[in-house]
N, C-alpha and C positions, 0 to 999 in steps of 0.2 A: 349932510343927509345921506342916508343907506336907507338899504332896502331890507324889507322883514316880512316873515311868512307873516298871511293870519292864520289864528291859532284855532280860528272855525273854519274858513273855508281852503284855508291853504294856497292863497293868490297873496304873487306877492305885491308888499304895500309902502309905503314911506313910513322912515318911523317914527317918522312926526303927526302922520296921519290921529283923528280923535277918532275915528269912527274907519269902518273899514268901508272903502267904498264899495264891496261886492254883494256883502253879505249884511253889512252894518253893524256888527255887532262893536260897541265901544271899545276903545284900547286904551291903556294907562297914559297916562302923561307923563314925560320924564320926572317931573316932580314925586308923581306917586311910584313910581321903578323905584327912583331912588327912596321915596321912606318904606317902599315894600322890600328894599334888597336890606334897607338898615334895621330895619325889625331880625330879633332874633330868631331862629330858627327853632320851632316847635315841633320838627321832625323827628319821630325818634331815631336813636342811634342804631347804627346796625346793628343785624340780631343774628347774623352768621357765627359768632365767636361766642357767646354764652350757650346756645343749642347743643353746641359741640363738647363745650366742656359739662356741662347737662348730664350729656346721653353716655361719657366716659362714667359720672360718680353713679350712675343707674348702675352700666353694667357691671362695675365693680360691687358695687351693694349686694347684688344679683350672683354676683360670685361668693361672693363669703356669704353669703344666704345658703346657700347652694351646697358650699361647701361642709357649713357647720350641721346641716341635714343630714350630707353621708357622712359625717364622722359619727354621731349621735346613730342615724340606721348604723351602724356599723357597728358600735359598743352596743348597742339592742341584740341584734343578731349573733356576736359574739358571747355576750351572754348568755343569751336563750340555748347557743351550739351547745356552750361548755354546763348548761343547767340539765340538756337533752343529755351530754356525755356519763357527766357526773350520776343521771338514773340510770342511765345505761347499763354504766357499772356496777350500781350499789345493787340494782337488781341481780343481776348476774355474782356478784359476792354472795348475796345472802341466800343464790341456792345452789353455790358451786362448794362443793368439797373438797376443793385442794387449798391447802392453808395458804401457800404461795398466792395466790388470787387474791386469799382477804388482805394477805400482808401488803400486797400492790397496791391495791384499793385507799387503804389509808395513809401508805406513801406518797401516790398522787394525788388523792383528794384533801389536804390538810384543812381545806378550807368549806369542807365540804359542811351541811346542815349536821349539827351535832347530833339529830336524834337517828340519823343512818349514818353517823361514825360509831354513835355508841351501839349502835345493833349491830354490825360488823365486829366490832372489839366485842361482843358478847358471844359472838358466833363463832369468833377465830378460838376464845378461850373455853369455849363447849367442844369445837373440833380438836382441838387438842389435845384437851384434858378424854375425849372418845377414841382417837388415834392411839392413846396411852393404853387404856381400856383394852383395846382390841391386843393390842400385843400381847399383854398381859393374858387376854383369853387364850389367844394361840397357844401359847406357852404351857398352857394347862393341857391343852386340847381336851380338856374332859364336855360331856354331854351337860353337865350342871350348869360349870359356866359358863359354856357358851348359852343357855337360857337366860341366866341371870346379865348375861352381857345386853340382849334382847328387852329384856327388862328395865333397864337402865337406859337404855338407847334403843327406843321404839323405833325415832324414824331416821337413824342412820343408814346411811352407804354400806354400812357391812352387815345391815340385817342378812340382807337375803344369803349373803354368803356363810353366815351364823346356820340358818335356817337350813342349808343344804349340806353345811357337815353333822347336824344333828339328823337329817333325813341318811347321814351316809353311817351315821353309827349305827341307828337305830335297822337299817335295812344289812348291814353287817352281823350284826345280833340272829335278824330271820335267818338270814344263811348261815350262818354257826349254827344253828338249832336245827334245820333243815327241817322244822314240820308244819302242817296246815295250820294250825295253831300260833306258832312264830309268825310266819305269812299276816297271817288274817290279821293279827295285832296291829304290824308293819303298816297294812292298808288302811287300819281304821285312822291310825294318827294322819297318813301320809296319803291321803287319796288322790292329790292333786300332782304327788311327785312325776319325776319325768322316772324313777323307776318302779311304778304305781304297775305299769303292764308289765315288766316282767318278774313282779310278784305275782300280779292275777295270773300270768301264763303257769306260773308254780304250781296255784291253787287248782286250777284247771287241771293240768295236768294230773295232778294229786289226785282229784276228785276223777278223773278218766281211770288211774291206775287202782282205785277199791274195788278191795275183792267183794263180790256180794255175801252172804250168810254161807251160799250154798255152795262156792267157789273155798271158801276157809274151810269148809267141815271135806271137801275132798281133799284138798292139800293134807290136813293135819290127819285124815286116814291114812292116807299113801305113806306120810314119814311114820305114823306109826307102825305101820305094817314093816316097814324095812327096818328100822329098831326090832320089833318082834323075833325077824325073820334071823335077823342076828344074835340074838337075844339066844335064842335056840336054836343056832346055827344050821340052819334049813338053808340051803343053796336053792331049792325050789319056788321057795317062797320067794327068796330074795330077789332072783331071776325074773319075779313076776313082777316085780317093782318098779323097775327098771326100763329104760328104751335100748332095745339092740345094741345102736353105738349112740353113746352119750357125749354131748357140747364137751361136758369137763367133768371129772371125778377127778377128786383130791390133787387138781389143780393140771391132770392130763385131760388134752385137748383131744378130741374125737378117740374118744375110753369106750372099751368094750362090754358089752354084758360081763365077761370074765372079770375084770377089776376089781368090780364090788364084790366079787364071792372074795378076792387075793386079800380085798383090804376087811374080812371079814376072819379067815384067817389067819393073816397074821393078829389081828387082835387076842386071840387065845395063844395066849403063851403057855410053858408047859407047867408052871406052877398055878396055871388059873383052872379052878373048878366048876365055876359057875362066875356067867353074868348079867345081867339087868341094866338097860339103858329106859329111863325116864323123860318124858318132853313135860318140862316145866309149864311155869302160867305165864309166861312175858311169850307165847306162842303167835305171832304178825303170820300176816299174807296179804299179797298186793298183785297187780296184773302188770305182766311186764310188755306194755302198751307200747315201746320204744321201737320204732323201728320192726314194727311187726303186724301182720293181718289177723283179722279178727280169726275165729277166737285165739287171746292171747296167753301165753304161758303165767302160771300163778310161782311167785317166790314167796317162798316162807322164811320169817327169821324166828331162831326160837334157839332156848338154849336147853342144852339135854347132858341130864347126868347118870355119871356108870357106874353103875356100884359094882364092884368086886371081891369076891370071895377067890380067895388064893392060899396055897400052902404054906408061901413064904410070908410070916407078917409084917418083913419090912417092907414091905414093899405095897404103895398106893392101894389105897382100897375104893375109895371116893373120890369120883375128876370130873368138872364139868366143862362143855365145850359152849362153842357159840356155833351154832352150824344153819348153814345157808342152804334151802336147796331150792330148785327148780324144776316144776312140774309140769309137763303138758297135758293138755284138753282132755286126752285120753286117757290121764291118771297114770303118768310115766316118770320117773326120774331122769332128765336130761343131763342136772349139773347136781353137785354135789361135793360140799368143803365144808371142812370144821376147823374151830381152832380153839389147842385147848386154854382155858382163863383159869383154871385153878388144878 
């Protein structure tokens, strides 16, 4: 016999006892120990080692879940970059003008959407066959075609460069011609030009330097009186035509009253009998506004012819000159030049 806890009150007991003497509660009989130790075991098996191998195939599943997400975001995004690259560029192709650009374009992009490979391959062979074009116009440099080039190729890169050597002929034209007229033309095509104001400066000017009615009709008295005066060699007359000391006579600088009698003259040679000088119809005057205060000196242009009577008939009878002169406020001859043209 041994001794045994009970399994209620925990006093200990014989373990032969049927009953516990403290507490009472029955206890097995070695009979029923042993068909209760010989019954099998309806316990489950331990559950430490399935849990474990469990919670590994989770997180592995968990992994390649995981994994197969950022591969998949990753070709998404990769995509989407190279779909953002690719308009990137096909924009920037289709409004860049350098052929090199478009030729890039379809080197890198072979795989790009056909209907912006074949816009680019349409654009590259438009910029070329326009590049051709333009040379071709240079080459000419005429005012034609460079319009006709414009015409052709409205909205090319070399318009505006077209547009300014046509602004640079046609305002070369006004200044060859050098009149208000020339001008005025230049401005009506070219109003917007950058050299738009200094044509207007021309016109202005121009329109500052007209002689009024009554400014022309004193000029062309004065030169007529000095023709006259020469005419029939009058030193009195001529004297009165004239300023004390004149700017220039026949191309001397600060000339004397004396000069013009000299160059009067010697004009009568000894075989000349008789002269006559005429002032034609092409007779101008304008106010020599430059660098001068009011009232300003009036220049006439006009051309004048001498007819000659002489003893010897070989010798010129008929000569016409172009002569310039310049007149002060006062009705004086300052300047005075001629040159002869026939």
């Amino acid at each position: 016999m041994s001794l045994i806890l009970c399994p209620e009150c925990g006093h200990q007991i014989s373990d032969q006892a049927v009953t516990c003497p403290y507490c009472g509660i029955k206890m097995h009989t070695e009979e029923e120990n042993t068909v209760v130790s010989e019954q099998p075991s309806t316990e489950p098996a331990p559950l430490s080692q399935p849990p474990k191998r469990n919670k590994s195939m989770i997180w592995l599943l968990a992994f390649i879940v995981a994994l197969a997400l950022c591969i998949v975001a990753y070709m998404c995004w990769s995509n989407a970059a190279e779909e953002k690259l690719e308009m990137q560029r096909y924009e920037e192709a289709m409004l860049s003008t350098n052929i090199q650009d478009l030729k890039d374009y379809l080197v890198q992009f072979n795989d790009a959407p056909q209907e912006h490979r074949d816009s680019v391959s349409a654009r590259l062979n438009l910029l070329t066959e326009e590049d051709a074009d333009w040379a071709n116009t240079i080459a000419k440099g005429a005012r034609n075609a460079l319009e006709a080039f414009i015409k052709a190729h409205p909205k090319s890169l070399h318009r505006g460069e077209a547009e300014d050597l046509i602004d640079s002929i046609d305002f070369s034209v006004a200044v060859r011609k050098g009149t208000a007229e020339a001008y005025a033309e230049y401005l009506k095509m070219h109003s917007e030009s950058r050299r738009a104001a200094e044509a207007q400066e021309f016109l202005d000017n121009k329109k500052a330097s007209e002689a009024t009615a009554e400014e022309k009709a004193m000029a062309r008295d004065v030169c007529r009186r000095f023709l006259q005066a020469v005419n029939a060699r009058n030193e009195e007359k001529l004297l009165g035509t004239v300023s004390d000391v004149m700017a220039s006579f026949l191309g001397h600088n600060n000339a004397s009253k004396q000069e013009a009698v000299q160059f009067m003259n010697k004009l009568y040679k000894e075989d000349i009998t008789n002269m006559n000088w005429y002032i034609l119809d092409d007779f101008k005057a304008e106010k020599n506004v430059e660098g001068s205060a009011a009232p300003a000196n009036i220049t006439a242009h006009f051309t004048a012819e001498q007819k000659i009577e002489r003893t010897d008939e070989s010798k010129e009878k008929d000569v016409k000159y172009a002569v310039t002169v310049e007149i002060t406020p006062d009705s004086k001859i300052t300047k005075f030049n001629l040159r002869k043209i026939q």
